[in-house]
C-alpha positions as semicolon CSV with decimal commas, in nm:
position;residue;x (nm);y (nm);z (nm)
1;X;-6,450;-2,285;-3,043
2;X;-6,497;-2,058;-3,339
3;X;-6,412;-1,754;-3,121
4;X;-6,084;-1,879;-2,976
5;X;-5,983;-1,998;-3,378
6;X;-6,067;-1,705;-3,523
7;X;-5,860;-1,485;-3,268
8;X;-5,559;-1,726;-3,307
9;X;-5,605;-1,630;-3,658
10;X;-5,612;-1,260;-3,653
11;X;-5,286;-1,316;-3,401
12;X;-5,099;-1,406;-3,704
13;X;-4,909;-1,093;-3,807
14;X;-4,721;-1,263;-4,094
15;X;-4,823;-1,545;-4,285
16;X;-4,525;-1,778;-4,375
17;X;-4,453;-2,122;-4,542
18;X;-4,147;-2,314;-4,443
19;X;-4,018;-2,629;-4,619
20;X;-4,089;-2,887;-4,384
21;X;-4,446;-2,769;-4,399
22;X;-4,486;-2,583;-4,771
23;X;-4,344;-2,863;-4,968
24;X;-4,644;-3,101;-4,873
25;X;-4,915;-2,828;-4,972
26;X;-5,073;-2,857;-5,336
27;X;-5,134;-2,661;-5,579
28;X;-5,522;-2,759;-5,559
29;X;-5,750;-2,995;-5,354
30;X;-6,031;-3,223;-5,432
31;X;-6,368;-3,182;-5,328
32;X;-6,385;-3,335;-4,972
33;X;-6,637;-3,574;-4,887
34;X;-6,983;-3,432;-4,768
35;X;-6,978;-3,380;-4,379
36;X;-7,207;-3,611;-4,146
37;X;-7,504;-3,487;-4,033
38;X;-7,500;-3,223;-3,752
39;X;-7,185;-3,026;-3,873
40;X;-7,439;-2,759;-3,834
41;X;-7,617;-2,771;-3,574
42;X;-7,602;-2,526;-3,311
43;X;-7,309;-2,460;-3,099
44;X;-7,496;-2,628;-2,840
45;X;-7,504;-2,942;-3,049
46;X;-7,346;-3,252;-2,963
47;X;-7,132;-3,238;-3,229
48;X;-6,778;-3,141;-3,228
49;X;-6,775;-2,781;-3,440
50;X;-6,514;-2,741;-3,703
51;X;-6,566;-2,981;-3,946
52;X;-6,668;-2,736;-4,254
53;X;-6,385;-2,805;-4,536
54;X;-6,095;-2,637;-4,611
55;X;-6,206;-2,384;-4,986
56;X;-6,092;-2,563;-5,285
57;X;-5,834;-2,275;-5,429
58;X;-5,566;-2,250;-5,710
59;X;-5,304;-2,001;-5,663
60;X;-5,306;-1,942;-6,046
61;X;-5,674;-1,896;-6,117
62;X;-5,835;-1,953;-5,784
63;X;-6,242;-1,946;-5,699
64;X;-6,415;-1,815;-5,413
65;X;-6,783;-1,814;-5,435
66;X;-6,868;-2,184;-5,310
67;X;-7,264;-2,094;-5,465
68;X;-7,162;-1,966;-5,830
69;X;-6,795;-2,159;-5,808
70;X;-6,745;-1,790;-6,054
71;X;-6,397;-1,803;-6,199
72;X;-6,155;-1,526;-6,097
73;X;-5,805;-1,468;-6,213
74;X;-5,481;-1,459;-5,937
75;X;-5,467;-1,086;-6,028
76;X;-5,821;-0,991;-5,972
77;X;-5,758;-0,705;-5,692
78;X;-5,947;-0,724;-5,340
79;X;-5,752;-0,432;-5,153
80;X;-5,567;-0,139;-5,229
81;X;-5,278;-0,040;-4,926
82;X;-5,134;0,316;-5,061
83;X;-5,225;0,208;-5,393
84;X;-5,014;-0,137;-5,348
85;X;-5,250;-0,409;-5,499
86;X;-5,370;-0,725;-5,248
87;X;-5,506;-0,983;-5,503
88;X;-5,707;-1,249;-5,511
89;X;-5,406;-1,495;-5,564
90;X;-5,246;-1,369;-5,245
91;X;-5,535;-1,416;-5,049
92;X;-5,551;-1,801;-5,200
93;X;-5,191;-1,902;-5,085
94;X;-5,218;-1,707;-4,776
95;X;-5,503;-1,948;-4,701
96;X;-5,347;-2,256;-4,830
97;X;-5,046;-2,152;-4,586
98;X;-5,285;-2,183;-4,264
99;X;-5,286;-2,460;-4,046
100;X;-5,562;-2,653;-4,052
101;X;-5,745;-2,614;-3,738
102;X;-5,747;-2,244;-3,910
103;X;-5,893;-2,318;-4,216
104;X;-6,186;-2,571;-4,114
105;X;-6,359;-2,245;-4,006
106;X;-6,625;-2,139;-4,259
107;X;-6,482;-1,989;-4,547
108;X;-6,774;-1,685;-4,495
109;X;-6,490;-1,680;-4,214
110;X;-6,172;-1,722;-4,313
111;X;-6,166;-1,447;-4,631
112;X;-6,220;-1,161;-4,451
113;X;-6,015;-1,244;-4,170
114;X;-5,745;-1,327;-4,419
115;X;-5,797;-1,032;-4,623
116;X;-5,767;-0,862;-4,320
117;X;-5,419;-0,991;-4,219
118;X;-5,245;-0,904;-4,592
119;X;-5,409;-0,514;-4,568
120;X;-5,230;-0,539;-4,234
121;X;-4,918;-0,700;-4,377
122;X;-4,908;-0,474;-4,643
123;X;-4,910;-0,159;-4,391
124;X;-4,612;-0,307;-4,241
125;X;-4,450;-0,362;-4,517
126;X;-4,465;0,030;-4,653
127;X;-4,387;0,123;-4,264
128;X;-4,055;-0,100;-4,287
129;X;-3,930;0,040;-4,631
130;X;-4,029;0,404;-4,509
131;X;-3,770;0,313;-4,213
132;X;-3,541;0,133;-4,497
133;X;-3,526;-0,178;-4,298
134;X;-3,534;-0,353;-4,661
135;X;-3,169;-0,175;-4,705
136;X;-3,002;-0,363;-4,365
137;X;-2,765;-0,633;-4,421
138;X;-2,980;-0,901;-4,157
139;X;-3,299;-0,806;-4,314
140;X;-3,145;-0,869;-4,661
141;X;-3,024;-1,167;-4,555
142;X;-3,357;-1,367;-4,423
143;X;-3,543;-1,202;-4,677
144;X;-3,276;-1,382;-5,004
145;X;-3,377;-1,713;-4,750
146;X;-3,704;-1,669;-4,723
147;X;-3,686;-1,672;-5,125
148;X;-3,489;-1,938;-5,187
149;X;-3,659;-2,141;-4,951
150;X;-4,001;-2,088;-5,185
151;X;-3,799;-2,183;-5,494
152;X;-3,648;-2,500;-5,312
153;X;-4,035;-2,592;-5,191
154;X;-4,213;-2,536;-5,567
155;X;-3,889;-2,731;-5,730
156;X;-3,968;-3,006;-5,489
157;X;-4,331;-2,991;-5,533
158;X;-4,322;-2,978;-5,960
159;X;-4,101;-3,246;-5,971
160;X;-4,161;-3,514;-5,673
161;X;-4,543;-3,444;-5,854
162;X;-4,458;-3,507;-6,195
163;X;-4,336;-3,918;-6,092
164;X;-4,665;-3,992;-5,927
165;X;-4,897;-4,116;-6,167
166;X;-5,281;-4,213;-6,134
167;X;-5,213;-4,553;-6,167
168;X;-4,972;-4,554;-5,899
169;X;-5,267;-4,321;-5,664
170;X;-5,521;-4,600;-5,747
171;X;-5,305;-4,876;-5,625
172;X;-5,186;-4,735;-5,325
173;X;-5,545;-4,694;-5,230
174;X;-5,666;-5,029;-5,305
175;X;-5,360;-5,147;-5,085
176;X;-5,416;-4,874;-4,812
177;X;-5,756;-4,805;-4,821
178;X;-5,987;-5,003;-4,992
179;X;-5,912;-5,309;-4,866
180;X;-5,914;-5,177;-4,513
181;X;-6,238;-5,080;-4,328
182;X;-6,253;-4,750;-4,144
183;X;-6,347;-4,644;-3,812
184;X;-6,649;-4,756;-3,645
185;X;-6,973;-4,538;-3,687
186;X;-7,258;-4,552;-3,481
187;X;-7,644;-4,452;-3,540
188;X;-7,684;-4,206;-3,238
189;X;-8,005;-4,052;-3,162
190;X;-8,000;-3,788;-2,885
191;X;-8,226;-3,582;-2,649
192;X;-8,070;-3,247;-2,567
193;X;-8,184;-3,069;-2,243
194;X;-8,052;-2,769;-2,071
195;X;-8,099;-2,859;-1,713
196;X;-7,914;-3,200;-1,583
197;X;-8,299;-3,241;-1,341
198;X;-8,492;-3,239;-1,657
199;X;-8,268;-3,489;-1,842
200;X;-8,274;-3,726;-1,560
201;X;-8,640;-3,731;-1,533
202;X;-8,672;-3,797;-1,895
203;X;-8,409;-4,112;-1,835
204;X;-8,635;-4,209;-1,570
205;X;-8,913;-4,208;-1,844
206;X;-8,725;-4,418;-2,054
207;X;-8,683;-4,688;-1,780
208;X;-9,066;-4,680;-1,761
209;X;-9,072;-4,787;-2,160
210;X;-9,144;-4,425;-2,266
211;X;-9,014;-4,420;-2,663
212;X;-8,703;-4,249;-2,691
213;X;-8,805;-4,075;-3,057
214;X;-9,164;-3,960;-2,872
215;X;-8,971;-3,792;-2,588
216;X;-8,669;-3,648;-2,815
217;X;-8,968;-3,474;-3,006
218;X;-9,139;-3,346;-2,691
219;X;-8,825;-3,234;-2,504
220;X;-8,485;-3,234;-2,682
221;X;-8,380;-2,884;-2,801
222;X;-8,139;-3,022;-3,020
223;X;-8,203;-2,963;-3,414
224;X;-8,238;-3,340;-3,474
225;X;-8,572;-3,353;-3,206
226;X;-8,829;-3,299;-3,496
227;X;-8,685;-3,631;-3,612
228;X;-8,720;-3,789;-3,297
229;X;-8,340;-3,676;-3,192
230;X;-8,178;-3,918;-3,495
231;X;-7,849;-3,760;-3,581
232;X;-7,787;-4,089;-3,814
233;X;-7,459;-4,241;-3,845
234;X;-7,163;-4,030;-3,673
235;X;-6,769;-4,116;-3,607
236;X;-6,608;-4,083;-3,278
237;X;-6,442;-3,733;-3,405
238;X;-6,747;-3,602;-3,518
239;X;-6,868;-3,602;-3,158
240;X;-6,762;-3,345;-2,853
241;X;-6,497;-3,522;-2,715
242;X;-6,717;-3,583;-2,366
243;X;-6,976;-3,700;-2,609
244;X;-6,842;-3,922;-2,795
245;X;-6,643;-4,149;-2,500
246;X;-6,981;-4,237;-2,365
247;X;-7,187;-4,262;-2,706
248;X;-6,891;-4,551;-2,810
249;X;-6,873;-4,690;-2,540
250;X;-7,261;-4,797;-2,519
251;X;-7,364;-5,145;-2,674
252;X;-7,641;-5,085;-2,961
253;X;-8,007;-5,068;-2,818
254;X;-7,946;-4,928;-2,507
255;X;-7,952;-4,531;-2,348
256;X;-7,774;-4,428;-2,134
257;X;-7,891;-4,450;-1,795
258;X;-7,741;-4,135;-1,664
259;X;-7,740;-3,790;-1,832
260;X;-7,449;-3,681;-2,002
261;X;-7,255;-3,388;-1,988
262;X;-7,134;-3,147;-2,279
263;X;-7,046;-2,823;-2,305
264;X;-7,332;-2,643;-2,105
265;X;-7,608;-2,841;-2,176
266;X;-7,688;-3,201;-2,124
267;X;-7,782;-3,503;-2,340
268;X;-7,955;-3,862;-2,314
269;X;-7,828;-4,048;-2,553
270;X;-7,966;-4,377;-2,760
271;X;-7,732;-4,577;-2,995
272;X;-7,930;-4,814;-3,232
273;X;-7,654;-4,927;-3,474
274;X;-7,295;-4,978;-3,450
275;X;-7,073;-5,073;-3,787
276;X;-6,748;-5,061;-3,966
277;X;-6,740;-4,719;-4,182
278;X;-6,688;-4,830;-4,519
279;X;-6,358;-4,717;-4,670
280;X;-6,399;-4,399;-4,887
281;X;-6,398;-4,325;-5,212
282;X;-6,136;-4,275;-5,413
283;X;-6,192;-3,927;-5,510
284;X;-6,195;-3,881;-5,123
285;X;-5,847;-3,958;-5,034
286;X;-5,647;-3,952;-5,355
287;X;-5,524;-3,615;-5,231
288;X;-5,445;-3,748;-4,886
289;X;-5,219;-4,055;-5,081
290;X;-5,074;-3,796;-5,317
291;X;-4,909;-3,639;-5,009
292;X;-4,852;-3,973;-4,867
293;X;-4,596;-4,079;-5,170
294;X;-4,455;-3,700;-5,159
295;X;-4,339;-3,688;-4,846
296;X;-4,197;-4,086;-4,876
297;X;-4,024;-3,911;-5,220
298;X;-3,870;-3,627;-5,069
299;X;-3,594;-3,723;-4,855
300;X;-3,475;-3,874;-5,210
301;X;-3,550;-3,616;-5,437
302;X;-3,335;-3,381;-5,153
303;X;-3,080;-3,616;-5,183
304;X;-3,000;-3,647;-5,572
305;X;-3,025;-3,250;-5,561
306;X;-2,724;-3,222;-5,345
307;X;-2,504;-3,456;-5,545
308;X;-2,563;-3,295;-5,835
309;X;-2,387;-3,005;-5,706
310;X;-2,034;-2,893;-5,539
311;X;-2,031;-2,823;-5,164
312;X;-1,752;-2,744;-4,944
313;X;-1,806;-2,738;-4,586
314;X;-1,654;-2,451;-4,352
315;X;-1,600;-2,448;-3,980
316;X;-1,711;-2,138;-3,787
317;X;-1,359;-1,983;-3,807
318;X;-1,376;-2,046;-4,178
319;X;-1,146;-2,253;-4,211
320;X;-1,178;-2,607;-4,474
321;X;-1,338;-2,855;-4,271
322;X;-1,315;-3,124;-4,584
323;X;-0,973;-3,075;-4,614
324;X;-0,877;-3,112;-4,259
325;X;-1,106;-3,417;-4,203
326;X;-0,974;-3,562;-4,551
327;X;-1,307;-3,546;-4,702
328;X;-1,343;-3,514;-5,100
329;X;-1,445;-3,103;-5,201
330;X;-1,783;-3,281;-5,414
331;X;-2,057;-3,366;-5,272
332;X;-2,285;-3,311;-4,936
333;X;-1,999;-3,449;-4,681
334;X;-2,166;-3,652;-4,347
């Protein structure tokens, strides 16, 4: 999984933010919640990889070090490309500009591959001005779009943001989220085995009234077998896929009474629990609402912005196409 993401990720020759997608991103994030146990476990694990957090950064004086959380400015320099400076800032909104199946890999990850991609940017860049590509009339063109489409995402952004207050963000969540239980978890112990022989002869054990913790301990190569394979509570997403259909499926108490497939290894699995998730903490999703009431705010905000301003409509020929439908000259026309 974290070979085919991070060659998707070095595919991307130019990182880009359009408006549908830029306009939701903000200018920081909260700390996310503290993944569920066996986020790392080994690849082998049972659980789904790619659950590490996206790297809390701030384009204007963004952090890297997760250990020292040191403070660095946007202008601290990483890279030099013919003496043309790559700084820490670019690297922060070149991340932030990532989709997020990108930017759940490790952040140990991510920065040099990142890095990486605005070095190779930047050479492209100096090759294209060498060629005076920056001098032709198309390249002009997209690149005065590409520039007012920033400026139209940060105007949206500053001042959709500046209407949401915190009293508003607590509300919606006690409406939204609070009030509402989440997903069901499950307390899922497990017995890993490489060979699908092996794991049935442990089931057969099992059916005998072996203990499920003794024989996780003695067999399981899974990273939870020292605890008698108890990998605590887990959601359904946490789980590979395979996984996870059979583990919520089961009815607490019971194993399952064949071995289970995933990946290429096996697993016996042992749910003891099942319950409603409790609804998270505020601090948890008040990012998640903010972006919630943006993207409700938009559509408006996009709206009062075009009739506050003049617009005439053309055909392709050029000609008037107000005037010959008998629409008024002011204001967006349908």
């Amino acid at each position: 999984m974290l070979r085919r993401t991070r060659t998707a990720l070095v595919a991307l020759l130019l990182i880009s933010v359009t408006l549908a997608d830029g306009w939701a991103q903000s200018p920081t994030r909260p700390p996310a919640s503290a993944p569920l146990v066996g986020v790392h476990e080994p690849a082998a694990s049972p659980f789904a990889p790619g659950d590490m957090t996206r790297p809390i950064v701030d384009t204007a004086t963004p952090w890297y070090n997760p250990v020292t959380k040191q403070q660095n400015t946007a202008d601290t320099v990483v890279a030099e490309v013919e003496g043309r400076a790559v700084t820490l800032g670019a690297v922060s909104d070149a991340i932030r500009a990532l989709p997020e199946s990108m930017v759940s890999m490790p952040f140990a990850d991510v920065y040099p591959i990142v890095l990486s991609q605005l070095i190779r940017q930047e050479a492209l860049v100096i090759k294209a001005q060498r060629q005076k590509l920056d001098e032709d009339p198309v390249v002009r063109r997209k690149v005065r779009q590409a520039e007012e489409m920033v400026l139209a995402n940060e105007m949206l952004v500053r001042e959709v943001s500046a209407t949401i207050t915190e009293a508003e963000l607590l509300d919606r969540y006690n409406k939204d989220v609070a009030a509402k239980p989440g997903p069901d978890e499950i307390h899922l112990r497990v017995i890993m085995i490489p060979e699908e022989s092996k794991a049935k002869a442990v089931i057969a054990e099992l059916k005998g009234g072996a203990d499920f913790a003794t024989l996780a301990q003695r067999y399981s190569k899974d990273a939870t077998a020292s605890r008698g394979g108890d990998a605590g509570f887990t959601t359904f997403d946490k789980l590979i896929r395979d996984v996870a259909v059979v583990a919520f499926s089961m009815q607490p108490g019971t194993f399952t009474p064949y071995p289970v497939r995933g990946g290429d290894t096996w697993f016996v699995l042992k749910v003891d629990e099942r319950r409603p998730q409790p609804a998270p903490a505020y601090p948890f999703v008040r990012e998640e609402l903010r972006q919630a009431i943006l993207r409700e705010r938009v559509p408006g905000a996009i709206a009062a912005a075009v009739a506050d301003v003049k617009v005439r409509s053309f055909d392709f020929m050029g000609a008037d196409a107000d005037a010959s439908m008998g629409r008024p000259k002011t204001g967006m026309s349908d």
